[in-house]
C-alpha positions as a printed NumPy array, in Angstrom:
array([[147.509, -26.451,  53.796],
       [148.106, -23.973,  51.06 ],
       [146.35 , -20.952,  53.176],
       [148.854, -22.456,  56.025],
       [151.88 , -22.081,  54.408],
       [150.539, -18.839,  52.851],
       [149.989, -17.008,  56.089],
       [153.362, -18.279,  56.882],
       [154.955, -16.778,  54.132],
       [153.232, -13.575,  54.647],
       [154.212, -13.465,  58.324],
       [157.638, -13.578,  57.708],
       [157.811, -11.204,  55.02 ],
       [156.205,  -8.901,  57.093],
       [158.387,  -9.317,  60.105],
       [161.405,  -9.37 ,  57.808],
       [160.686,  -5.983,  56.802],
       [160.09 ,  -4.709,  60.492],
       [163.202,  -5.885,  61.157],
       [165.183,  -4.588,  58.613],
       [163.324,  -0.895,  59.029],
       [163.917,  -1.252,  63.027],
       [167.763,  -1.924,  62.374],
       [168.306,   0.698,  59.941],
       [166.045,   2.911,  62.424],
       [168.398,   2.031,  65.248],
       [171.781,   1.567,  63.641],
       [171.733,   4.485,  60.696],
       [175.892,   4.387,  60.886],
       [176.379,   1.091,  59.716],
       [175.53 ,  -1.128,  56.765],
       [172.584,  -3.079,  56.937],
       [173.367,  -5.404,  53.669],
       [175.854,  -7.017,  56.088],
       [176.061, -11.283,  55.918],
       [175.937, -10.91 ,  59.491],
       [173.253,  -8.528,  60.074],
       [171.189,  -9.697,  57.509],
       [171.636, -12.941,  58.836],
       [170.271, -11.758,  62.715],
       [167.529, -10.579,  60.792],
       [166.43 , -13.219,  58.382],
       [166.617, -15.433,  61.72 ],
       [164.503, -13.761,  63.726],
       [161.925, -13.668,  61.169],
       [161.756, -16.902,  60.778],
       [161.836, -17.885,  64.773],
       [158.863, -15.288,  65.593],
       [157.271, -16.738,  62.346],
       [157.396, -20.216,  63.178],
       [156.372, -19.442,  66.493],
       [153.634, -18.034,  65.627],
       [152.207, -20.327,  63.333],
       [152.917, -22.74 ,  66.085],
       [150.072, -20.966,  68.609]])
């Protein structure tokens, strides 16, 4: 259970900094340390995360 939720934690880390990298890559102009933005992202690292630990 612990490597589980280990690899979980990992996954998401790593997709949370993809994400934030891609959106600063696409969308230089505006502030990233937005609630909202940050928010999109923090989601869909955790979606494509859970997902994935779910296959």
């Amino acid at each position: 259970m612990t490597e589980f939720l280990l690899a979980l934690l990992f996954t998401f880390v790593i997709l949370l900094v993809i994400f934030y990298v891609a959106y600063k890559l696409l969308l230089p102009e505006k502030k990233i340390i937005n609630t909202k933005n940050l928010a999109i992202i923090f989601a869909q690292a955790v979606v494509i995360a859970l997902l994935l630990s779910v296959i």
